[in-house]
PDB file of N, CA, C and O in Angstrom:
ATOM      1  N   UNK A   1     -14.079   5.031   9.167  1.00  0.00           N
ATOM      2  CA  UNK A   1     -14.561   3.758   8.647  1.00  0.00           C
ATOM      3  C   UNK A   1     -13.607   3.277   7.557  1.00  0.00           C
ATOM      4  O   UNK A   1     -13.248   4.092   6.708  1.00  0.00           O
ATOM      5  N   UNK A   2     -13.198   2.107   7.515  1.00  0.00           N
ATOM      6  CA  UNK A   2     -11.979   1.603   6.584  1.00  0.00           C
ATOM      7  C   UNK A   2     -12.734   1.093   6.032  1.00  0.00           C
ATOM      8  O   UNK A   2     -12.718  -0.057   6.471  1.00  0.00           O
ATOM      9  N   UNK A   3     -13.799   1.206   4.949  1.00  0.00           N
ATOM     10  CA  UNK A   3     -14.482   0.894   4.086  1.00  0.00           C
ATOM     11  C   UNK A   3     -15.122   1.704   2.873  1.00  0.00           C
ATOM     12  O   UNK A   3     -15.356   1.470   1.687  1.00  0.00           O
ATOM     13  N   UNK A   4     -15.315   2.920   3.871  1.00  0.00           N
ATOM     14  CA  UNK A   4     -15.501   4.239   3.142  1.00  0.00           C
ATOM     15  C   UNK A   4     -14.449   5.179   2.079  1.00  0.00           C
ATOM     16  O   UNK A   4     -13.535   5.975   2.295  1.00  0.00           O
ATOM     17  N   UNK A   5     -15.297   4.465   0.453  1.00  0.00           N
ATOM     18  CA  UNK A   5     -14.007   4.937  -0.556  1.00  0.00           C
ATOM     19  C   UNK A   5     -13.618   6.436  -0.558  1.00  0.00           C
ATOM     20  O   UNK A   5     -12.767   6.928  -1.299  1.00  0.00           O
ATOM     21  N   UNK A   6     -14.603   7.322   0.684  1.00  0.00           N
ATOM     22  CA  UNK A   6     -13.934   9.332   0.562  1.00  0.00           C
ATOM     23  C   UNK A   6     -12.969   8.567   1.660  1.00  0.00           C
ATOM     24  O   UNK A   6     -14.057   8.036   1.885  1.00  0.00           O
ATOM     25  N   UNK A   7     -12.418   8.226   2.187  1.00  0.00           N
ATOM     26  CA  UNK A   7     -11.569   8.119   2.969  1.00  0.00           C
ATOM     27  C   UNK A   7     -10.340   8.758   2.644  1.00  0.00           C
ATOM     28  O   UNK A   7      -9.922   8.411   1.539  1.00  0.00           O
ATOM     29  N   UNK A   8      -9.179  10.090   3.619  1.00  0.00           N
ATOM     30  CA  UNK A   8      -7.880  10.092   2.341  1.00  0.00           C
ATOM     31  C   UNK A   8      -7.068   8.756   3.022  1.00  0.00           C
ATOM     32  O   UNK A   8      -7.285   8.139   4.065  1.00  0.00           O
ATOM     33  N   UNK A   9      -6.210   8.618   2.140  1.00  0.00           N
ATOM     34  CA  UNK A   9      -4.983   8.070   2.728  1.00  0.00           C
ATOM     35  C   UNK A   9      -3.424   8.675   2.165  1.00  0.00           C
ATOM     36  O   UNK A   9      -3.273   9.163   1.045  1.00  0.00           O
ATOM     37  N   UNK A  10      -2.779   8.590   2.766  1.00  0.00           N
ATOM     38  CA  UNK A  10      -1.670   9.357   2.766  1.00  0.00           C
ATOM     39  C   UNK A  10      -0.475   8.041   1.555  1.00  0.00           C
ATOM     40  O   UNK A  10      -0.076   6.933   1.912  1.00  0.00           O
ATOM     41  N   UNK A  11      -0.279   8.549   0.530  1.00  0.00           N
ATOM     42  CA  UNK A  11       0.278   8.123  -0.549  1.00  0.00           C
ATOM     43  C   UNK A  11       1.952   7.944   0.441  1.00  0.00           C
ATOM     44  O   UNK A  11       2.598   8.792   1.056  1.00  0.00           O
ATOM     45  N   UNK A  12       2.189   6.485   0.218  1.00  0.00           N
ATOM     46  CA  UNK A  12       3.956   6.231   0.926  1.00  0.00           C
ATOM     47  C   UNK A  12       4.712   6.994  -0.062  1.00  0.00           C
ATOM     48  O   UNK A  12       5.501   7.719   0.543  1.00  0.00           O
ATOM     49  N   UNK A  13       4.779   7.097  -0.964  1.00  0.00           N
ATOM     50  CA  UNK A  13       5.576   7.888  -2.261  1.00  0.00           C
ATOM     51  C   UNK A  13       6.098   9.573  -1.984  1.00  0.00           C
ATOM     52  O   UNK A  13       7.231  10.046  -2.077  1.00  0.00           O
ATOM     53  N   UNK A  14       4.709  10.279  -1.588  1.00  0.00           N
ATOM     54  CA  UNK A  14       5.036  11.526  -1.380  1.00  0.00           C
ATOM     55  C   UNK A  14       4.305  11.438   0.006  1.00  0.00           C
ATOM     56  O   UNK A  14       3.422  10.581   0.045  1.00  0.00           O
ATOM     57  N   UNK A  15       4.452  11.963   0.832  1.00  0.00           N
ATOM     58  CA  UNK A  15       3.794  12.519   2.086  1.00  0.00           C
ATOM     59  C   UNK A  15       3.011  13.707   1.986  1.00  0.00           C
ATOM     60  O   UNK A  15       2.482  13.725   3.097  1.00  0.00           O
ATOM     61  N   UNK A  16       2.807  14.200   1.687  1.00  0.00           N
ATOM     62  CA  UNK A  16       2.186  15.443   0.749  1.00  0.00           C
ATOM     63  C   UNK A  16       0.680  15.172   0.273  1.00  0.00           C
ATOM     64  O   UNK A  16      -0.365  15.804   0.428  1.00  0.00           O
ATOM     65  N   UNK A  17       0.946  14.182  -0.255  1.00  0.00           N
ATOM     66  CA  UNK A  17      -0.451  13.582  -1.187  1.00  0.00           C
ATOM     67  C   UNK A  17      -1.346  12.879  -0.150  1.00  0.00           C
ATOM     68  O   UNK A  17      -0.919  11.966   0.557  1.00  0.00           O
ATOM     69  N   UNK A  18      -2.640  13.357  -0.091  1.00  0.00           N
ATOM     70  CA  UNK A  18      -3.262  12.616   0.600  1.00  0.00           C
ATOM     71  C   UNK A  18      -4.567  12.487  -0.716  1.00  0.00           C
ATOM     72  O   UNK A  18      -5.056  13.344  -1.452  1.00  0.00           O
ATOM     73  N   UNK A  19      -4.859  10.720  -0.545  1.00  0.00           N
ATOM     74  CA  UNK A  19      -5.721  10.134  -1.587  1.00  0.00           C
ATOM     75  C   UNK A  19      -7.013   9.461  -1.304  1.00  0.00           C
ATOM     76  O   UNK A  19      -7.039   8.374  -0.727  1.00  0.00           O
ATOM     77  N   UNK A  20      -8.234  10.164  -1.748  1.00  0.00           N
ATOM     78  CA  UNK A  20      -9.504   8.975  -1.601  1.00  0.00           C
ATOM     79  C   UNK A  20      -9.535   7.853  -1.640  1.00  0.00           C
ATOM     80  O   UNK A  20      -9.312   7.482  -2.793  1.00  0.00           O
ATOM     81  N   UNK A  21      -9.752   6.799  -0.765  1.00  0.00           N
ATOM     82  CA  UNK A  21      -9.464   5.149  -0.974  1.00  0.00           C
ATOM     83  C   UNK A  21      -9.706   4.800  -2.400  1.00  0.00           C
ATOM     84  O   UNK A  21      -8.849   4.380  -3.177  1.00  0.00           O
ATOM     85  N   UNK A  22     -11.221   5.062  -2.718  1.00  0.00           N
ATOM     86  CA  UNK A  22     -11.404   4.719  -3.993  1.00  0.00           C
ATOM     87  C   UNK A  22     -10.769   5.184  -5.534  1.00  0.00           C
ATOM     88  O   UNK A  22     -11.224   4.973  -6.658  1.00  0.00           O
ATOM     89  N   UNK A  23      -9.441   5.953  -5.066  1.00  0.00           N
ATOM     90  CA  UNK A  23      -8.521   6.600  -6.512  1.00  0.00           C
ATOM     91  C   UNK A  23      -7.194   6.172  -5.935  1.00  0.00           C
ATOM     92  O   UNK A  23      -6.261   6.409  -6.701  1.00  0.00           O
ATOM     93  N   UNK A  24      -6.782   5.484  -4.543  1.00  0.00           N
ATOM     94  CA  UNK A  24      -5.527   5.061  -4.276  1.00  0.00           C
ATOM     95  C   UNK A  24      -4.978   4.023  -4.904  1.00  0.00           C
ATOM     96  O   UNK A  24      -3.818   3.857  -4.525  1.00  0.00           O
ATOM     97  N   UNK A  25      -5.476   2.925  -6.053  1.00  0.00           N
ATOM     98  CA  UNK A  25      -4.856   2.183  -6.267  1.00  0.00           C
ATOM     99  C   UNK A  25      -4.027   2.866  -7.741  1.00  0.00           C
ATOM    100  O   UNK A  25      -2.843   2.700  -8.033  1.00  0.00           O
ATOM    101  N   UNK A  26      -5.006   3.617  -8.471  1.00  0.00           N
ATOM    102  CA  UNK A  26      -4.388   4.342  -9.560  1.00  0.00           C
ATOM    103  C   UNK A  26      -3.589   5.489  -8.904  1.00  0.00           C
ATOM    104  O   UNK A  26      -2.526   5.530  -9.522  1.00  0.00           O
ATOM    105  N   UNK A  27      -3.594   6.336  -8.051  1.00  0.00           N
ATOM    106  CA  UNK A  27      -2.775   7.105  -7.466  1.00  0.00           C
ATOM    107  C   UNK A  27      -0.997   6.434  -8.010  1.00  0.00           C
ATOM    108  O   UNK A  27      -0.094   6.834  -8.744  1.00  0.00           O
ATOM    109  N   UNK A  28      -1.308   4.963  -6.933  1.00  0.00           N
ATOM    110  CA  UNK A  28       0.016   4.431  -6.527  1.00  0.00           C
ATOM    111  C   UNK A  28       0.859   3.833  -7.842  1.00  0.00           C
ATOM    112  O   UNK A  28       2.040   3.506  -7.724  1.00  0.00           O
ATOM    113  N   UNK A  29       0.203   3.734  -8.984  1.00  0.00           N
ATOM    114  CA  UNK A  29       0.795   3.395 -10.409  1.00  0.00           C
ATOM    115  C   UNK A  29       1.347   4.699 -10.604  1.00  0.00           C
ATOM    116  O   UNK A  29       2.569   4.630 -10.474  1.00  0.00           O
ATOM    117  N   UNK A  30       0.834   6.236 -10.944  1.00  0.00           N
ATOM    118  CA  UNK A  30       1.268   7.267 -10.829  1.00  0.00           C
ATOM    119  C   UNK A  30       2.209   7.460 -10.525  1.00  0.00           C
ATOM    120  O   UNK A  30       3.188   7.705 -11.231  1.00  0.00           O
ATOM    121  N   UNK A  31       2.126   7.385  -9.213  1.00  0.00           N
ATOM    122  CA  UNK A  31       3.444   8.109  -8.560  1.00  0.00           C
ATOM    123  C   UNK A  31       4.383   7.805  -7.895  1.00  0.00           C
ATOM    124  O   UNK A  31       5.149   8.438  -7.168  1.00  0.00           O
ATOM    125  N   UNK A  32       4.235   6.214  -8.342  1.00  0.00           N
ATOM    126  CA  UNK A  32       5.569   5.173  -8.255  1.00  0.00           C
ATOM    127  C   UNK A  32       6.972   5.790  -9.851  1.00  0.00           C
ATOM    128  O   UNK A  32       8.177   6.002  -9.722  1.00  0.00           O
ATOM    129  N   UNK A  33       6.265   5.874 -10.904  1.00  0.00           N
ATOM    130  CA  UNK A  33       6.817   6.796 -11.556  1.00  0.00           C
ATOM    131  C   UNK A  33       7.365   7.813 -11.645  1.00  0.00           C
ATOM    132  O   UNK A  33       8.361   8.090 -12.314  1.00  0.00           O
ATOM    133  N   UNK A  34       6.646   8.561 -10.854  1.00  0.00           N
ATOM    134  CA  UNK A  34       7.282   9.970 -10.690  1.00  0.00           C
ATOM    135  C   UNK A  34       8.544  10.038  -9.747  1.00  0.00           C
ATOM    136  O   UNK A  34       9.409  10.907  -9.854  1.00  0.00           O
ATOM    137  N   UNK A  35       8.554   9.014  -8.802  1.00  0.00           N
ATOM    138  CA  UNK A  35       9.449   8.749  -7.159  1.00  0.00           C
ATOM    139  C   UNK A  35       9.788   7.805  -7.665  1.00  0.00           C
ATOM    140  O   UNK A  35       9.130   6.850  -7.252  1.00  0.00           O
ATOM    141  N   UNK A  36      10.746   7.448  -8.624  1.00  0.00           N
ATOM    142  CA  UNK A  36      11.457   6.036  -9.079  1.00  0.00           C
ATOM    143  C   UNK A  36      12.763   5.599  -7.274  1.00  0.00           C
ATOM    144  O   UNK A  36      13.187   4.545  -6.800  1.00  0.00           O
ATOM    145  N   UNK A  37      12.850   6.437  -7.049  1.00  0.00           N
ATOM    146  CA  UNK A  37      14.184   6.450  -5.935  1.00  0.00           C
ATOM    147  C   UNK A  37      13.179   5.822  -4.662  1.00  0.00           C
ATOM    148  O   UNK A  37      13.246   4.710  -4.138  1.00  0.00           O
ATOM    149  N   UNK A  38      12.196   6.994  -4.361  1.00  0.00           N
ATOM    150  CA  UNK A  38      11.364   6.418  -3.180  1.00  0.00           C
ATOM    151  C   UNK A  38      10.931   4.796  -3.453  1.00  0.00           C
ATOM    152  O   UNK A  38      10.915   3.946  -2.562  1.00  0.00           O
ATOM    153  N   UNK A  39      10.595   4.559  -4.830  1.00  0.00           N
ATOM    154  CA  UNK A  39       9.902   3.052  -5.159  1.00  0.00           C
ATOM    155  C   UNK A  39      10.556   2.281  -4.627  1.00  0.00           C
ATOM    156  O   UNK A  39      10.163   1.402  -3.860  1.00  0.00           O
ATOM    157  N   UNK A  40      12.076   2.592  -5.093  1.00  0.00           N
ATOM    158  CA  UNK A  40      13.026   1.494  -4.543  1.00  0.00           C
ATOM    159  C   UNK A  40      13.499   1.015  -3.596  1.00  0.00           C
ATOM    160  O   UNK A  40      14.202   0.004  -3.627  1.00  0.00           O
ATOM    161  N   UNK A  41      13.003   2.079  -1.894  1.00  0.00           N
ATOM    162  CA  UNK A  41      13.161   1.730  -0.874  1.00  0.00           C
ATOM    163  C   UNK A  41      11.919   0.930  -0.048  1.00  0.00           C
ATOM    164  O   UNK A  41      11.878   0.567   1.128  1.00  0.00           O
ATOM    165  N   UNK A  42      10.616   0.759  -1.466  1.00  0.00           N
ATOM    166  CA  UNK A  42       9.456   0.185  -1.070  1.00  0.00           C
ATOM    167  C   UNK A  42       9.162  -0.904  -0.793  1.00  0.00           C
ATOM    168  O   UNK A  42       9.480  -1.323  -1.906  1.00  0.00           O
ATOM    169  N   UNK A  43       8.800  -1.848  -0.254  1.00  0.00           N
ATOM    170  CA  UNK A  43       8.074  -3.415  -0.536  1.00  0.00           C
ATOM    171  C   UNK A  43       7.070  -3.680  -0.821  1.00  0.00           C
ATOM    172  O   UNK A  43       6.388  -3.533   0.193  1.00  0.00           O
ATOM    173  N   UNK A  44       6.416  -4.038  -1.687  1.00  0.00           N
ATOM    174  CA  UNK A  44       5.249  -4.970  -1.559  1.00  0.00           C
ATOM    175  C   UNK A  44       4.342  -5.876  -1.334  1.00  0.00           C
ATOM    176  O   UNK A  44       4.129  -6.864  -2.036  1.00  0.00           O
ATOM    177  N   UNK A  45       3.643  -5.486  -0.101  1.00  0.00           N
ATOM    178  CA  UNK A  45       2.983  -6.837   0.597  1.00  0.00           C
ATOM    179  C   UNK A  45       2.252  -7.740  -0.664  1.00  0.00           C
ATOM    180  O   UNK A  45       1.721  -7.362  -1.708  1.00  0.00           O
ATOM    181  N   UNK A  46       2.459  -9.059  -0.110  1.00  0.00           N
ATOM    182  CA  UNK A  46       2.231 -10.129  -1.034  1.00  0.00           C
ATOM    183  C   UNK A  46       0.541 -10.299  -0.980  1.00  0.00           C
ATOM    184  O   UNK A  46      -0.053 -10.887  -1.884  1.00  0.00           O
ATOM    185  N   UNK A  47       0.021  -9.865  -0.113  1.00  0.00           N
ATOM    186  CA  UNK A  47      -1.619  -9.867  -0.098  1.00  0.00           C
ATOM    187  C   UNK A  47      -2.066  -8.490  -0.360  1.00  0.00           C
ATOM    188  O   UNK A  47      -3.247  -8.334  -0.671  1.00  0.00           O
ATOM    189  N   UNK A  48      -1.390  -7.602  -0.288  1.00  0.00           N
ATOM    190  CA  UNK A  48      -2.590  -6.319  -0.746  1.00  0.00           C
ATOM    191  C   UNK A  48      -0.723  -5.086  -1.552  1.00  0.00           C
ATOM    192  O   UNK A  48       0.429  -4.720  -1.322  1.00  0.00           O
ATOM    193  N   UNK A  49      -1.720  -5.065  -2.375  1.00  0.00           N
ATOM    194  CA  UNK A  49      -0.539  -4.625  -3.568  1.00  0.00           C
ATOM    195  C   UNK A  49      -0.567  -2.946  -2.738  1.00  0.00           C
ATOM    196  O   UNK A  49       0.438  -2.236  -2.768  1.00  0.00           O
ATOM    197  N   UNK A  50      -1.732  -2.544  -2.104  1.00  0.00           N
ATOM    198  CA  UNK A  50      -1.860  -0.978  -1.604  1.00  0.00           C
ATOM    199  C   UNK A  50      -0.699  -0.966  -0.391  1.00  0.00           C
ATOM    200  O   UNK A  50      -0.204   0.141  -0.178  1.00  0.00           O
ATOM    201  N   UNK A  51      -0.341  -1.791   0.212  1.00  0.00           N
ATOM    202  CA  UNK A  51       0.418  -1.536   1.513  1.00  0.00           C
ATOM    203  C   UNK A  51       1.869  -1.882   1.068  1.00  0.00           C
ATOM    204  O   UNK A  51       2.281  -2.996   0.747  1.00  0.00           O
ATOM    205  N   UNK A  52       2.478  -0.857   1.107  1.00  0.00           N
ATOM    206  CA  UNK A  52       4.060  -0.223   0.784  1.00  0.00           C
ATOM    207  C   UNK A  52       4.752   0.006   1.941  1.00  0.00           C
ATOM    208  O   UNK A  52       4.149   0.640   2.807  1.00  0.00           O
ATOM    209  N   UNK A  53       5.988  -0.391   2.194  1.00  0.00           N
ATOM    210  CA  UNK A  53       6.411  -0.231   2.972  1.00  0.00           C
ATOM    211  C   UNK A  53       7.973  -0.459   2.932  1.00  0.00           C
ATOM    212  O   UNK A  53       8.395  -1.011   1.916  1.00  0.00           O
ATOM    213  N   UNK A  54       9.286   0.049   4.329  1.00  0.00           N
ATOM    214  CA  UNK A  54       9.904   0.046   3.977  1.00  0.00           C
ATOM    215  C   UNK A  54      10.970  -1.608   3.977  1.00  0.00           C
ATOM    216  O   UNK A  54      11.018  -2.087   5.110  1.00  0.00           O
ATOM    217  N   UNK A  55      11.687  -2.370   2.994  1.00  0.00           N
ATOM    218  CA  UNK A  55      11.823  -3.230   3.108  1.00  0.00           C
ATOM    219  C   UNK A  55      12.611  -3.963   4.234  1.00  0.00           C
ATOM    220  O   UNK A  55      12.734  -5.154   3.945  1.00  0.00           O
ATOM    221  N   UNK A  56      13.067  -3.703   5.180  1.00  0.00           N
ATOM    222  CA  UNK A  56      13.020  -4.386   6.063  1.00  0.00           C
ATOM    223  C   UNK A  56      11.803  -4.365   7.419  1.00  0.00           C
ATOM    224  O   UNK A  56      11.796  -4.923   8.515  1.00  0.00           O
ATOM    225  N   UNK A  57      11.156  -3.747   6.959  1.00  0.00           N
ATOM    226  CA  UNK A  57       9.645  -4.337   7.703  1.00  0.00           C
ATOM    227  C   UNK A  57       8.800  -5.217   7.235  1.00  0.00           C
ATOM    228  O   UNK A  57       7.674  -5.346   7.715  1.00  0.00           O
ATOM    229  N   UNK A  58       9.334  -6.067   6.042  1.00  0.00           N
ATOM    230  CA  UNK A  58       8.288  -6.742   5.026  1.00  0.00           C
ATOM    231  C   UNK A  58       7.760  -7.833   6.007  1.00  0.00           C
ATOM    232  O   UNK A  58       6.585  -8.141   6.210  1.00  0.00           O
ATOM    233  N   UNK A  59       8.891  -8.348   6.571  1.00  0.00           N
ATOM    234  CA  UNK A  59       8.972  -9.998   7.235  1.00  0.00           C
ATOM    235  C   UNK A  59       7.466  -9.824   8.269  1.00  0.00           C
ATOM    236  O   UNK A  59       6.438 -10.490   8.390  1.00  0.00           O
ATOM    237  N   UNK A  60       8.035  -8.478   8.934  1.00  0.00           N
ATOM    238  CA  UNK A  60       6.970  -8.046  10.185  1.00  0.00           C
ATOM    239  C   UNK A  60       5.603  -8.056   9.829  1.00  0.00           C
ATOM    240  O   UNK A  60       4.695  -8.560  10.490  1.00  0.00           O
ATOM    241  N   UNK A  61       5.483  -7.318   8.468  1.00  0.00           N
ATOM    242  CA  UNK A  61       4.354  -6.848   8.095  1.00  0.00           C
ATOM    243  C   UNK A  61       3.453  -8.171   7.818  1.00  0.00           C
ATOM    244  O   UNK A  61       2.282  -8.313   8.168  1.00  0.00           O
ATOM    245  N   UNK A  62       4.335  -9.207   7.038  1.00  0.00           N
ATOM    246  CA  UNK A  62       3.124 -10.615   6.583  1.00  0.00           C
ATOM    247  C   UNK A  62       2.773 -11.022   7.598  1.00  0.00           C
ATOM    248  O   UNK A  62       1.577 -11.125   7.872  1.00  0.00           O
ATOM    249  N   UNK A  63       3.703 -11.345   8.385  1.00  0.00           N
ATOM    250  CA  UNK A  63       3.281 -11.834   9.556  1.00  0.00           C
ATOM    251  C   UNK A  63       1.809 -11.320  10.496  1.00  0.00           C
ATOM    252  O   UNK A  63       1.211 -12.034  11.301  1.00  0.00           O
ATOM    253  N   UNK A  64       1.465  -9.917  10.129  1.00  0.00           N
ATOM    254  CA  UNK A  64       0.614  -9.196  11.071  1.00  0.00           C
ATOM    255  C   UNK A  64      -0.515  -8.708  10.086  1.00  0.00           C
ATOM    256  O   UNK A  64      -1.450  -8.066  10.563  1.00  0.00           O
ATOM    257  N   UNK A  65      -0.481  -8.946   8.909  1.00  0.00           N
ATOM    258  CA  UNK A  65      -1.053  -8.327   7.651  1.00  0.00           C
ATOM    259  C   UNK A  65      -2.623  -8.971   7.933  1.00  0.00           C
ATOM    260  O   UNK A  65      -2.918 -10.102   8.319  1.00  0.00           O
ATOM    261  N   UNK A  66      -3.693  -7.575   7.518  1.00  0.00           N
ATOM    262  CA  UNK A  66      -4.828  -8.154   8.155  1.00  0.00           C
ATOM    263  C   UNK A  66      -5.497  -8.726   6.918  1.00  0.00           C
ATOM    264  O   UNK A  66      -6.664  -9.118   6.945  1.00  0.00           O
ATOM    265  N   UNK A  67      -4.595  -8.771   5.636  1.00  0.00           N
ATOM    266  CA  UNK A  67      -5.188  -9.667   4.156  1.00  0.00           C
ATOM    267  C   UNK A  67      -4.984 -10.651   4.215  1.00  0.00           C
ATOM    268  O   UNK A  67      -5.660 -11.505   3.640  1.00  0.00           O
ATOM    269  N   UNK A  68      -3.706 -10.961   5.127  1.00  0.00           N
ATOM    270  CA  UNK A  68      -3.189 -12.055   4.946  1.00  0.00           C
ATOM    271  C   UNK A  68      -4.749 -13.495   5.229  1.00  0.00           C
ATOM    272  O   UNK A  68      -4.704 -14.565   4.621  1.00  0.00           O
ATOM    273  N   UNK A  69      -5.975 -13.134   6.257  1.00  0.00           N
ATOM    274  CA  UNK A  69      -6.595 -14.066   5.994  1.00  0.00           C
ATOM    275  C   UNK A  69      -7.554 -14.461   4.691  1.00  0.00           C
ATOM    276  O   UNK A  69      -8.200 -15.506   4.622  1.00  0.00           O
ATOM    277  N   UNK A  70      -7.532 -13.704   3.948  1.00  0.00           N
ATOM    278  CA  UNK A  70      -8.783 -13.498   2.754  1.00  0.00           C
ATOM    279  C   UNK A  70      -7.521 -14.443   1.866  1.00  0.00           C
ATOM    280  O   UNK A  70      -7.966 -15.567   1.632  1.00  0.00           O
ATOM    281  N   UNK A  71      -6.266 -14.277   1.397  1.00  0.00           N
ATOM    282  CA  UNK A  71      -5.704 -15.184   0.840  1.00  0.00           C
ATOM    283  C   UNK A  71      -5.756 -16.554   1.431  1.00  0.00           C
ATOM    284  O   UNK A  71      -6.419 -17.337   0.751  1.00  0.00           O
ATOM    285  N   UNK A  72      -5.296 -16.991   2.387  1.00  0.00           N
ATOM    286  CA  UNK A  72      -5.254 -17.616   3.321  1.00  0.00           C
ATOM    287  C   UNK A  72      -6.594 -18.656   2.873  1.00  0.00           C
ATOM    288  O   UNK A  72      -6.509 -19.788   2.396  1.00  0.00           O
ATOM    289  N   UNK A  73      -7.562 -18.048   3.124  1.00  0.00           N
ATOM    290  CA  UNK A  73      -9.178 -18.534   2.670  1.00  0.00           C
ATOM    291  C   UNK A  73      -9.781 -19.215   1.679  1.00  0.00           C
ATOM    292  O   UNK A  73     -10.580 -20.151   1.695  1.00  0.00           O
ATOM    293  N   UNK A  74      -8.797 -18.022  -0.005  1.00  0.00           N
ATOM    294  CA  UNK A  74      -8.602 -18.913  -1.358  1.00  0.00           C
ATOM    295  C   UNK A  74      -7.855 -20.270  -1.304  1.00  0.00           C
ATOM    296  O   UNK A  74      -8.324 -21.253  -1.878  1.00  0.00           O
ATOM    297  N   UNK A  75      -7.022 -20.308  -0.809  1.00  0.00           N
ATOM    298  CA  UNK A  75      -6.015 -21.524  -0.646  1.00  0.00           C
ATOM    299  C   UNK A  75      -6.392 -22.514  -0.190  1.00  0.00           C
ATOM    300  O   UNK A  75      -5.622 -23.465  -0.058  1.00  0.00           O
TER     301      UNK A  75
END
């Protein structure tokens, strides 16, 4: 269930780390710090600050991004 905050999810930073939805957003402040090198091969989707990825998939990703309608909505 992608709603359910025990959910893990697997931290893009380390592969190693797997995180409860509901502690992944502080996770990803963490251990963007610790992985200054990994950060830098990261992107940040423009609708959900949690989805990291590597930057030449950014273009792909807005395009298909399932936040993209909840912004979309404010506007």
């Amino acid at each position: 269930d992608v709603l359910d905050p025990e959910r893990l999810l697997q931290c893009p930073y380390d592969k190693h780390h797997q995180i409860r939805a509901c502690r992944f957003p502080y996770h990803l402040v963490k251990c963007r710090k610790s992985h200054p090198e990994e950060a830098k091969q990261l992107a940040t989707c423009p609708f959900n600050a949690r989805h990291l990825l590597p930057h030449h998939h950014l273009s792909d990703h807005i395009l298909k991004c399932s936040d993209r309608g909840f912004v979309e909505q404010d506007i």
